[in-house]
C-alpha positions as CSV (number, residue, x, y, z in Angstrom):
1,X,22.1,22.8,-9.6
2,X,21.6,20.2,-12.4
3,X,22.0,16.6,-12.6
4,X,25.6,16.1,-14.1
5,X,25.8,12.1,-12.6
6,X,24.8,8.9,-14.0
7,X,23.1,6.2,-12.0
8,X,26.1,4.1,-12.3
9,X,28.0,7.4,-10.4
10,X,25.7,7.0,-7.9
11,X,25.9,3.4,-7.3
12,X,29.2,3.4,-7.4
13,X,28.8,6.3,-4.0
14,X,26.3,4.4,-2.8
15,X,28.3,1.3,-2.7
16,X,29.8,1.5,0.3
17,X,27.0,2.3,2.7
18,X,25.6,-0.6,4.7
19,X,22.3,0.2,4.6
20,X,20.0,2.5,2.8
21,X,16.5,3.6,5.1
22,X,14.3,5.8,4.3
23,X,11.2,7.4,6.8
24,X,8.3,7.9,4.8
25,X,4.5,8.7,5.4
26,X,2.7,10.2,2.8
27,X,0.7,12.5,5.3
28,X,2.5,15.5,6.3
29,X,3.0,17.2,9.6
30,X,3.2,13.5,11.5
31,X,6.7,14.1,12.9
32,X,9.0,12.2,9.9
33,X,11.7,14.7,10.3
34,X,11.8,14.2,14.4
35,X,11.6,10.4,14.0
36,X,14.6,10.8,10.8
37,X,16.7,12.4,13.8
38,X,16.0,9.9,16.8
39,X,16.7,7.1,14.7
40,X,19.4,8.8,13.8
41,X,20.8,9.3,17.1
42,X,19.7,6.0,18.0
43,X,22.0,4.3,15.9
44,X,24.8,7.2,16.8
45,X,24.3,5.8,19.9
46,X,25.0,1.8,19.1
47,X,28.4,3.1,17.3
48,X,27.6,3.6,14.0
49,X,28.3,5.9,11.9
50,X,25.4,7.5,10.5
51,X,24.5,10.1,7.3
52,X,21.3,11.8,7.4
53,X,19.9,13.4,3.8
54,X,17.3,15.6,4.3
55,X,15.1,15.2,0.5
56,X,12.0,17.6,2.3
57,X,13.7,20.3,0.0
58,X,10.8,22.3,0.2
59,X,10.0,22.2,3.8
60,X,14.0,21.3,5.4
61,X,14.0,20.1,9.1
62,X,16.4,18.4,9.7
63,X,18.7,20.9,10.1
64,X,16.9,23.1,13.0
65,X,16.5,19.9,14.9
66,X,20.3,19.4,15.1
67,X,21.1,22.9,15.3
68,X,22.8,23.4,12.4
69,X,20.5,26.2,10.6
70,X,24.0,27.8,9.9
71,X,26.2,25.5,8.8
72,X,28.2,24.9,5.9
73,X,29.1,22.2,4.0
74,X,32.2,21.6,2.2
75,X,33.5,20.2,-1.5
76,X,36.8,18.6,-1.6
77,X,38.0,16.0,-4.3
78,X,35.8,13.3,-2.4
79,X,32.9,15.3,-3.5
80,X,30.5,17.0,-1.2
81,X,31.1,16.8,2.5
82,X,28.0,17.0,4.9
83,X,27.9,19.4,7.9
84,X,28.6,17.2,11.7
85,X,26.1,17.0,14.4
86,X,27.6,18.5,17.5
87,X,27.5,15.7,19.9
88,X,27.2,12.4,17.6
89,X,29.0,13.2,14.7
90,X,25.8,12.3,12.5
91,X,26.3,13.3,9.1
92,X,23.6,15.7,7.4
93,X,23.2,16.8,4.2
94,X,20.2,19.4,3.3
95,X,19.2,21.8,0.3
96,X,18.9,24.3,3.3
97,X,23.0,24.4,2.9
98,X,22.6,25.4,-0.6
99,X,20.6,28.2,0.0
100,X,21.5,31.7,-0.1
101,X,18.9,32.4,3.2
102,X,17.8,30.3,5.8
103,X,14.1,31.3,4.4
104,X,14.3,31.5,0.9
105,X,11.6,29.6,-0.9
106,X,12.5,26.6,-3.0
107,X,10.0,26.9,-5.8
108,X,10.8,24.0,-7.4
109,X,8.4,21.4,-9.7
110,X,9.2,17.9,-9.6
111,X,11.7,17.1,-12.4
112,X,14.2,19.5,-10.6
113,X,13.5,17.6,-7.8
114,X,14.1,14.4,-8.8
115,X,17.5,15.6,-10.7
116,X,19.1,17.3,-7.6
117,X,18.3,14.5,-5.5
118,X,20.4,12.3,-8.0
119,X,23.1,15.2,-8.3
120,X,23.3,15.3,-4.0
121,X,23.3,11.2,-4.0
122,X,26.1,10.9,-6.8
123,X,28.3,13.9,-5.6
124,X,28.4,13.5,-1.9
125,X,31.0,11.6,0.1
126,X,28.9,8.6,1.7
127,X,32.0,7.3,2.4
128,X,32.7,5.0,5.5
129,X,28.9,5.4,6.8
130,X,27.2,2.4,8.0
131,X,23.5,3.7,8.0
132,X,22.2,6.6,5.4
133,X,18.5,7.7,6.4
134,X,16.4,9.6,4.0
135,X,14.0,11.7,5.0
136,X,11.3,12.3,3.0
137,X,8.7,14.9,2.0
138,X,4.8,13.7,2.4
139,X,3.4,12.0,-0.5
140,X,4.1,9.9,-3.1
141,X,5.5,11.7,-5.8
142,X,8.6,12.5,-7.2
143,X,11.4,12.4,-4.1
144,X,10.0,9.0,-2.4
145,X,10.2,7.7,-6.2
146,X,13.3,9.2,-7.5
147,X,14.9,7.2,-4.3
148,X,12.8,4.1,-4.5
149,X,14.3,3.8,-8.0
150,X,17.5,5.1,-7.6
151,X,19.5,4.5,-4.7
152,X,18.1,1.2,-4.2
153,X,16.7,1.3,-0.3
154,X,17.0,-1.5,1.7
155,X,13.8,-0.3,3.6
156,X,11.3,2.1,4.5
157,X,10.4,3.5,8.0
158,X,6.8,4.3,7.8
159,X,5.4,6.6,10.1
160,X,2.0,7.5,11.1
161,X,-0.3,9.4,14.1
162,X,-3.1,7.7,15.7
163,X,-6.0,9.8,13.5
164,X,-8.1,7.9,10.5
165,X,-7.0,10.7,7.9
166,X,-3.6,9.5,8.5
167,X,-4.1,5.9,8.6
168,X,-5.6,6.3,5.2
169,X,-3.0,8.1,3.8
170,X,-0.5,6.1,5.1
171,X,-2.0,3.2,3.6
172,X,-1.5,4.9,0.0
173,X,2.4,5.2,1.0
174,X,2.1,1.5,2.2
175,X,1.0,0.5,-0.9
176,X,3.2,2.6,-2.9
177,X,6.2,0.8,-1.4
178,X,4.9,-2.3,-2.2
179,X,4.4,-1.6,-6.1
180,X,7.9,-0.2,-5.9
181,X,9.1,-3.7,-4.4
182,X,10.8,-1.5,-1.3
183,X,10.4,-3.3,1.7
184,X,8.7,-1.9,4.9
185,X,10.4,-2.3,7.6
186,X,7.5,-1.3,10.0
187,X,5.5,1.6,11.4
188,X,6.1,4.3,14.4
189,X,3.3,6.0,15.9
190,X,4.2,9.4,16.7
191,X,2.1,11.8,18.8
192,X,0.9,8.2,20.5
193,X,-0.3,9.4,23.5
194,X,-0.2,12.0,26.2
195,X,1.0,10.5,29.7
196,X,0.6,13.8,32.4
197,X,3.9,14.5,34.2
198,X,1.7,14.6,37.4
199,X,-0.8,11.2,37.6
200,X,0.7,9.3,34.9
201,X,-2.6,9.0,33.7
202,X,-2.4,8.1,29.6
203,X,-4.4,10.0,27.2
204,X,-5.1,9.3,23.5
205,X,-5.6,12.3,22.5
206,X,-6.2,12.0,18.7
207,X,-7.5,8.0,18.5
208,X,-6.0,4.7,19.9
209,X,-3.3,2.3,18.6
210,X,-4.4,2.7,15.4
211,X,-0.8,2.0,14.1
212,X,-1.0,-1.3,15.3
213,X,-4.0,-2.0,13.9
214,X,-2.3,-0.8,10.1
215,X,0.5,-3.1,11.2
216,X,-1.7,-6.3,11.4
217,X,-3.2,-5.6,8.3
218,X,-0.4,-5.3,6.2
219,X,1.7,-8.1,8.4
220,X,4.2,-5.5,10.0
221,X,5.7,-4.5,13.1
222,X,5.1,-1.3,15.3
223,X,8.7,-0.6,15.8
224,X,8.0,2.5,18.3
225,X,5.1,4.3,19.5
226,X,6.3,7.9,20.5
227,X,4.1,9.8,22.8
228,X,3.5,13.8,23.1
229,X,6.4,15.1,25.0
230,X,7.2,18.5,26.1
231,X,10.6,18.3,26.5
232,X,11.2,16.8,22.9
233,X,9.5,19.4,21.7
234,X,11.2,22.1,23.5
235,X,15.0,20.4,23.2
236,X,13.8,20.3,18.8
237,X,13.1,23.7,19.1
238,X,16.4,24.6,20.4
239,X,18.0,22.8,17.9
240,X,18.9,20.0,20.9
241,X,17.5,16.9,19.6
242,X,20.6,15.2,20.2
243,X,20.4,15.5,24.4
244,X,17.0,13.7,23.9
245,X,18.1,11.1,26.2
246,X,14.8,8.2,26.1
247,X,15.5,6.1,22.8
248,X,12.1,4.4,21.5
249,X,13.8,2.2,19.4
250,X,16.2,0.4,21.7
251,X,14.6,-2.5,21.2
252,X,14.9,-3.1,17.0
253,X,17.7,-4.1,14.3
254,X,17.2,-1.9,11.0
């Protein structure tokens, strides 16, 4: 797949959307996909119609979470048509449906990435969908660039874990969105905390609110702080994410 589409061709797809977010960290394995999905389903929820594109083409999540490791997707004179979540309808679109095996490698370097990422945001039928989420790979190269410049975001979800290797990195993906003149539109914590189903007691298991403390200094808003929960992980696992009933964002406008 090569990039055949202008970036007028992809305004022009991207015209109709009513808003562009992406959920970016720059420190991998702090839960982006998982908080891509419930935000996701959040907005489901509120009535909107919602498009998920997964742009982690080497490491695709977004799929498994919503249980759609074998789906299809379609092409019709609209252009590409993403495969439905089950319960909510969300729309998702991942390289993972381009691929000839669930686990074949994509071994890719970043110019390809960048140009199939304009092909996928030119050639797909956005049409009619109030929210599009992006979610991103870790750093702060090509795919978080290639969408900062291209399809014009109307903001950034950033997320990060309470350790100080992740705050720092997060910072560098803070920053990066500010040079890009992308606004944030605040932080979730994931893997906040650890509350035991028994006592209640609340652990911290790896460091304390440190989220809020990136969030003061930057002049943002903790939008969620999602704590360690079995049965999110277990209902991601099955590919269940979307009977997840607590929402952690019931409380914010994106």
């Amino acid at each position: 797949m090569h990039q055949t589409v202008s970036d007028r061709e992809i305004q022009e797809r991207l015209a109709g959307i009513g808003r562009k977010i992406a959920v970016m960290s720059g420190k991998g394995g702090v839960g982006k996909s998982t908080v891509t999905a419930l935000l996701a389903i959040h907005l489901a929820r509120e009535g909107k119609r919602v498009a998920v594109l997964d742009a982690d083409f080497l490491g695709p999540s977004i799929p498994k979470l919503f249980g759609l490791d074998d789906a299809s997707i379609g092409f019709t004179e609209k252009g590409i048509e993403p495969a439905t979540t089950r319960k909510y309808g969300i729309k998702i679109l991942s390289i993972q449906f381009l691929l000839p095996e669930k686990d074949t490698p994509v071994i890719w370097r970043g110019p390809m990435i960048a140009g199939v990422i304009k092909d996928l945001l030119g050639k797909t039928n956005w049409e009619g969908m109030d929210y599009l989420l992006f979610d991103l790979p870790p750093g702060t190269g090509d795919a978080p660039l290639t969408l900062m410049q291209t399809a014009k975001l109307d903001g950034v979800v950033m997320v990060a874990s309470p350790t100080e290797l992740t705050s720092i990195i997060v910072e560098k993906a803070l920053n990066m969105a500010n040079m890009m003149n992308t606004k944030v539109v605040g932080l979730v914590e994931n893997m906040s905390f650890f509350k035991c189903p028994h006592c209640g007691e609340i652990s911290h298991i790896f460091g304390k609110h440190r989220a809020r403390k990136l969030a003061e200094k930057y002049g943002l808003e903790v939008l969620a702080e999602i704590p360690i929960d079995p049965e999110l992980a277990e209902l991601s696992d099955l590919g269940e994410i979307e009977s997840y009933e607590t929402d952690y964002f019931r409380e914010i406008t994106l």
